[in-house]
Every structure is written in structure tokens, then in C-alpha cells.
C-alpha positions in Angstrom: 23.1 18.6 -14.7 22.6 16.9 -11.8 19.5 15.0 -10.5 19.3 17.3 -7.8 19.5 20.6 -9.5 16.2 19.1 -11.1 12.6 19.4 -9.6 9.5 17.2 -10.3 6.1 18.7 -9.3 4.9 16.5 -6.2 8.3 14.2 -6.4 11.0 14.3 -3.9 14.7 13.4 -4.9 15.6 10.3 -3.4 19.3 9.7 -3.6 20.4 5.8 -3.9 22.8 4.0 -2.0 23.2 1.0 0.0 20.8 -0.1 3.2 20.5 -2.9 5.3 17.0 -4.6 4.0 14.7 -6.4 6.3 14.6 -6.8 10.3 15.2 -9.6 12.2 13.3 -8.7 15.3 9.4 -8.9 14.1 7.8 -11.0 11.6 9.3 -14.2 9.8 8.7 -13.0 5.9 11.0 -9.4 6.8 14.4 -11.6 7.2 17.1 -12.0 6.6 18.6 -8.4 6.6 20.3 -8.3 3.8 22.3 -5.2 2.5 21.2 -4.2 -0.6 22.0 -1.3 -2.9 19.5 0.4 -5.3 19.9 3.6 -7.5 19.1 7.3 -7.3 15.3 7.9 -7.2 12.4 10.6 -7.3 9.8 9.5 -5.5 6.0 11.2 -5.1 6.0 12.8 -1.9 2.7 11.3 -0.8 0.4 8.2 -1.9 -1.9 9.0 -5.3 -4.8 11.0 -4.3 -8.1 10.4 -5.1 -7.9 13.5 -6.8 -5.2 12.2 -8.7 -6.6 9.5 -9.9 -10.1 10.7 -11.0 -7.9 12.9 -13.7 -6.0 9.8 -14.7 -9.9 8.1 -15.2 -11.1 11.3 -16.8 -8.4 11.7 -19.3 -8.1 7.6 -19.8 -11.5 5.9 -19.1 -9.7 3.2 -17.4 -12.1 1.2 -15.3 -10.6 -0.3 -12.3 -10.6 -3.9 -10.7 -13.4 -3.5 -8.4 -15.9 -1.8 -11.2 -16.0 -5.4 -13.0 -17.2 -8.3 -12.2 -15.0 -11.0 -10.9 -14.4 -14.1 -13.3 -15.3 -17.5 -12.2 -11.5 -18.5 -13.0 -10.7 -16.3 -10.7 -12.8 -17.3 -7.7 -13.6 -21.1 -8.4 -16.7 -22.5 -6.1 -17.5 -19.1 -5.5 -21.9 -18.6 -5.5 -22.5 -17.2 -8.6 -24.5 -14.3 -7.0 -21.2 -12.6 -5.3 -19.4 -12.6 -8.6 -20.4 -8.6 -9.0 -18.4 -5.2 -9.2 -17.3 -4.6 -5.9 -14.8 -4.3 -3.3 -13.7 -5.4 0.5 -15.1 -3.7 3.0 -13.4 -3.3 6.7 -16.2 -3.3 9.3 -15.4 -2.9 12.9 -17.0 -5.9 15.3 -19.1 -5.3 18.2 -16.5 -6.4 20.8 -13.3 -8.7 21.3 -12.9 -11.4 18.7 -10.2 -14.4 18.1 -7.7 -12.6 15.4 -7.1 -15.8 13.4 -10.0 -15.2 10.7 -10.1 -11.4 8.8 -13.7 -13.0 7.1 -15.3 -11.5 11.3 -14.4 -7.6 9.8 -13.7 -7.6 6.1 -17.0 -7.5 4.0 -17.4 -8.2 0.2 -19.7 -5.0 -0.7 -21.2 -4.8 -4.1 -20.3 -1.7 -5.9 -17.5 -0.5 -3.2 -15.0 0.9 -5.6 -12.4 4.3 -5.6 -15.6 6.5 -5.9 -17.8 4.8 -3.7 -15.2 3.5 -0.6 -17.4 2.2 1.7 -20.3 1.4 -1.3 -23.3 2.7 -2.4 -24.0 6.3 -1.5 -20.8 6.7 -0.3 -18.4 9.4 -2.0 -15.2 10.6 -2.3 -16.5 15.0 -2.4 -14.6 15.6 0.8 -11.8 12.7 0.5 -10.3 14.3 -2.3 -6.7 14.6 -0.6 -6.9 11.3 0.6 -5.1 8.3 -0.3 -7.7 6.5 -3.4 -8.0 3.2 -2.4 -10.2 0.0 -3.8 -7.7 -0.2 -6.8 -6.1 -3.2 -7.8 -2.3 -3.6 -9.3 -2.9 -3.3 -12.5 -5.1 0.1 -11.6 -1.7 1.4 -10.0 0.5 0.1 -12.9 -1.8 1.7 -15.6 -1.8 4.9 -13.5 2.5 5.1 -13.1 2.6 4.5 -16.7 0.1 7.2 -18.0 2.1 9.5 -15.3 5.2 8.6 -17.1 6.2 6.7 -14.0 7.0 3.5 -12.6 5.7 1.7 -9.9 8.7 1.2 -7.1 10.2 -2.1 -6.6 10.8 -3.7 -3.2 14.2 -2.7 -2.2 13.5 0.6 -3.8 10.4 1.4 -1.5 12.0 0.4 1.9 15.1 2.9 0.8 13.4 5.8 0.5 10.6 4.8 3.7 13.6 4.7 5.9 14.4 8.2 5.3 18.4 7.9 5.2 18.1 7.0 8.9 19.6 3.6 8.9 18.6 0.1 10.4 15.6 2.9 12.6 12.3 0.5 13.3 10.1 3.4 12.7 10.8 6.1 9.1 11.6 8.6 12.3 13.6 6.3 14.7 13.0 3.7 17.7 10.1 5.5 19.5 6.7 5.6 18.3 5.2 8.7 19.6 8.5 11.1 20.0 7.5 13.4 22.7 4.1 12.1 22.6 3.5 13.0 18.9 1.7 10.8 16.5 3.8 10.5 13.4 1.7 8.5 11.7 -2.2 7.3 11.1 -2.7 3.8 12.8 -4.8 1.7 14.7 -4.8 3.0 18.6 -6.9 0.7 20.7 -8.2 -2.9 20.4 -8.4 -4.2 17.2 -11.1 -4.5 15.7 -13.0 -3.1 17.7 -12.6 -0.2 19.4 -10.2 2.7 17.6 -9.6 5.4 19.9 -7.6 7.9 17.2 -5.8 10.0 19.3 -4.5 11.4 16.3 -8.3 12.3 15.1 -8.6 10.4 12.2 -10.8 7.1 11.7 -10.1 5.9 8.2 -7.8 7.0 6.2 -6.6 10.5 6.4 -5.5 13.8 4.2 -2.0 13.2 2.9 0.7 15.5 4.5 -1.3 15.0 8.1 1.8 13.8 9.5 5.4 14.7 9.6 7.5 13.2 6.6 10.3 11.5 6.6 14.1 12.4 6.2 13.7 12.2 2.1 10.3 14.6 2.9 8.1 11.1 2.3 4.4 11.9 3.6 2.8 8.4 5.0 5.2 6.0 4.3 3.9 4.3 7.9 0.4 4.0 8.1 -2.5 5.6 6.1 -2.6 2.7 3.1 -0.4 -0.6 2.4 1.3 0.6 -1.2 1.4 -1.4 -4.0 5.1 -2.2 -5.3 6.4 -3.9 -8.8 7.8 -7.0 -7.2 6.1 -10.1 -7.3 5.7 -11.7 -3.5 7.9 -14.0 -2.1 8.0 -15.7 1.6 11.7 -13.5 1.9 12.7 -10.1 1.0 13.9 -10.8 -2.9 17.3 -9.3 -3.7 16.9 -6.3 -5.5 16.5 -6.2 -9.1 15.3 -4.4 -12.3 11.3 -4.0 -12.1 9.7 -7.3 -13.0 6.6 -7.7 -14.1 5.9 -11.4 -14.8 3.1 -12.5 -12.9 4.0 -14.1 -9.5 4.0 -17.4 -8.1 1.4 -18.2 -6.0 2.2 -18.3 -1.8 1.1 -19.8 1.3 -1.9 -17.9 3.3 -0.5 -15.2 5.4 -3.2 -13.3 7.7 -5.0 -10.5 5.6 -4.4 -7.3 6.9 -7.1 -5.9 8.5 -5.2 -3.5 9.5 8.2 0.9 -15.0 4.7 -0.3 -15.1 4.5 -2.7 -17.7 4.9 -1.7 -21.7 2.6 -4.5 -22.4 -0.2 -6.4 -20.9 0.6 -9.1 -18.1 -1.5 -12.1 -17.5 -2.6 -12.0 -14.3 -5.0 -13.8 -11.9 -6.3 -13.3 -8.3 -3.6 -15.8 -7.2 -0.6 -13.7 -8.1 0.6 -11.5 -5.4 2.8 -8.5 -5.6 4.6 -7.3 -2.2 2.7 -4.6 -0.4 4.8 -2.0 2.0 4.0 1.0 4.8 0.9 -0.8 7.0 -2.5 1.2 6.9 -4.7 2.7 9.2 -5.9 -0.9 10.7 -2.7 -1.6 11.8 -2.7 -2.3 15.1 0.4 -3.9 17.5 -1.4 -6.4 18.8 -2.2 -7.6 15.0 -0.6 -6.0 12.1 2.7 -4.5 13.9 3.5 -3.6 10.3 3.9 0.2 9.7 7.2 0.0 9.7 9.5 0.4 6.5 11.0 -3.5 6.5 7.2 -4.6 7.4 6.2 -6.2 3.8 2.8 -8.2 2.9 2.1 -10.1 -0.2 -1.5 -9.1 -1.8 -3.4 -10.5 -4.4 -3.0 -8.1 -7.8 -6.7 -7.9 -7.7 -8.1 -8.4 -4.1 -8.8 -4.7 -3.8 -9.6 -3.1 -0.2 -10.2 -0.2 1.1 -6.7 0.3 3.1 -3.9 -0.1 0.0 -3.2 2.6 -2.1 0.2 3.2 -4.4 2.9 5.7 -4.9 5.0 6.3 -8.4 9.1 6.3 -8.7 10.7 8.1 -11.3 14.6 6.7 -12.1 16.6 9.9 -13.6 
């Protein structure tokens, strides 16, 4: 039988082929374009859903990044007092500010975690269909593999974002609002501190609020950076099986404001994996990055409040 006489609940059939990787025409860590060639796919339709997730935590226990306390390892020189559950914070500023330093609207908040998204008192009640957020790596590698899932690599992400619409700067094509419609949840205004949200949402947003892609892919631009399985590096790696050794440690990039494993990885706050899709907070004259070669590389356990994750399943 073939893939595509099969359904998966929630999955959409993705089928593999080659692509050109990468653009040349926005940021230096999305080139070369390279073509690569990755297999057939399934692919949730949308990011996991809070809703999601708290069965995966009911059924599991699993406690996530941001519910225990940092290590000292991790965050050497750090005052003793900040090493506490908890999570980063985006908090808008009160006008214009130089964009070289995310410290003037990210915000360490104790006890910010999947539950609790902007901290205490905070809940998740009437997010339920959104995106869960404040979850590290490993949180989205423990989930895929409970699913009976795998996280997606690289190359395997950007295939199914473009939607079988080849070399497009956008999952829909060149213009960013077709006929005036918003096709994805971004940043409108000036970051970061004035959001207009023509498209009515401040924050994240319900998943399927925006049209999907050619492969039926809800919010593969905007809404939550994803987690993927491949360790960051300053160029698009060539495609590969899933690897899951921990990866080196990069230079600084700007933070964005804007097949799990079968065993355990050793892993510390200075391995990155490559993030994909932009978030909410991107903004053009920042984070022109909801795009499907846009790629960031994000500490396994710097948890925020804008990246989320999405499964693959390989027939």
C-alpha cells in the first residue's frame, strides 16, 4: 500500500523529493543554496498544542526544562539567586530602542514554564489550541518519541515549509500579504515596541488561524520558531539521517526576540540545535525570518516563550 493510501490523525503526507536549500538574498547563516534531496514524510499539520502536551505530561510525568532549576555548570558566574525554575520572558519596551541587545525585552521570570507562559498566575485555560511554548529540546524529543515520532531534521523541515512551491521566499510565494491577506502571525509595527496586529493576535495564536501551505502545513511561518533534530551550524548542513550527538558550541548570533533519541544525550546550555519558521516577534526590520530557509541556532535548554516543535513520521 502506498504511503498515500494511508492516513495519520493530525499528520499530513509529505512526499520527498529534491529542493533547492537555503537563500542567498537575506541572512549570511541561510547560504549557500544547495539542492538537497530528503525522503517521503508525514508531518503534524500544526505545531504541538498545549493541549497536546499536557496529555503527554499527564500520561508521562515528564517535567520540562523550565520547571528545574538551572545548574551552575550550566550558567557559570551566574548570581546564585537567578538559578530557579523558570523561563524567558518577552516584554515589550516603552518606546524605540538600539536592536543590538535582546537583554532591553527578554526577561528571566521565575516559574514561567508551559503552564504558566508569562509566570505566575498566568495560565494556559483559554490557550489550549495554541502552540505550548517554554519547552526545551529535550521536552520536544521526549514528546516525538512518546508520540511514536521523530523530531524533523533540517533539510526535512524546510521541504515540507515550502509547500512543493519551489525556490518561493514565503511557504505561499513572493508577496507577503496576497491581496492584502495576512497568511501568517508576525510582528506588524516597530519592534519592540509597538505591535499593531492587523491580523488580531498579540502573542501567539490558535493553530489553523491562517491558511496552510501547499502540503496543508498550519504555521510553518510565524506563530513559534520549531525545534529540529539537527545540531546548529554557521551553514545549512547537508542533509542527513537524524543525529542526535550534542552540538558544537557557535558564535553569538542575535536572540530572536522575535527519531528522538533511543537513549539519553548529554547535553548542556551551550549545545544548539537549528530552530526553523520565525515566531510572532518577528519583525522585518529585526528578525526577517519567517520564512522556510530562515534558520536560527538555539540553546537545547534556553527555553522562551516563542519556540514551539512539530513531529515527523518516515513511512
Amino acid at each position: 500500500m502506498s504511503p498515500t493510501a494511508i492516513t495519520r490523525a493530525g499528520m499530513a503526507y509529505v512526499p520527498g523529493g529534491s529542493f533547492a536549500m537555503g537563500s542567498d538574498r537575506f541572512y549570511p547563516e541561510e547560504g549557500p543554496v544547495t539542492p538537497v534531496t530528503v525522503g517521503d514524510l508525514w508531518v503534524d499539520e500544526h505545531p504541538v498544542t498545549n493541549e497536546q502536551f499536557a496529555r503527554f505530561v499527564a500520561e508521562t510525568g515528564h517535567v520540562t526544562v523550565p520547571e528545574r532549576a538551572p545548574t551552575p555548570d550550566d550558567f557559570p558566574g551566574a548570581d546564585p539567586e537567578l538559578l530557579v525554575p523558570g523561563s524567558q520572558v518577552f516584554t515589550p519596551t516603552h518606546g524605540p530602542v538600539p536592536l543590538d541587545d535582546w537583554t532591553r525585552w527578554w526577561r528571566w521570570q521565575p516559574d514561567a514554564d508551559w503552564r504558566h507562559p508569562t509566570g505566575p498566575g498566568s495560565g494556559i485555560d483559554d490557550r489550549l489550541d495554541h502552540p505550548v511554548v517554554h519547552v526545551g529540546w529535550e521536552d520536544a524529543a521526549a514528546y516525538a518519541r512518546w508520540a511514536g515520532k521523530s523530531l524533523p531534521t533540517e533539510a526535512e523541515w524546510e521541504h515540507a515549509a515550502r509547500g512543493g512551491i519551489e525556490g518561493a521566499t514565503y511557504p505561499w510565494g513572493e508577496e507577503f500579504c496576497p491581496d492584502g491577506v495576512f497568511m501568517a502571525n508576525t510582528w506588524v509595527g516597530r519592534f519592540p515596541f509597538e505591535n499593531v496586529h492587523p491580523h488580531g493576535f498579540l502573542g501567539t495564536s490558535p493553530v489553523r488561524s491562517f491558511p496552510p501551505n501547499g502540503f496543508g502545513l498550519y504555521d510553518v511561518a510565524g506563530n513559534v520558531w520549531e525545534w529540529t533534530s539537527s545540531p546548529w551550524t554557521e551553514r545549512p548542513a547537508a542533509p542527513s539521517e537524524p543525529s542526535f550527538a550534542p552540538a558544537t558550541e557557535a558564535p553569538e548570533l542575535e536572540h530572536h526576540s522575535c527519531c528522538a533519541p533511543e537513549t539519553p544525550v548529554s547535553l548542556s546550555e551551550a549545545d544548539r540545535r537549528v530552530t526553523k519558521g520565525g515566531s510572532h516577534l518577528c519583525a522585518p526590520s529585526y528578525c526577517h525570518r519567517y520564512r522556510p530557509a530562515a534558520r536560527q541556532g538555539h540553546g537545547v535548554r534556553s527555553t522562551t516563550g516563542h519556540v514551539g516543535f512539530r513531529c515527523v513520521a518516515r513511512p
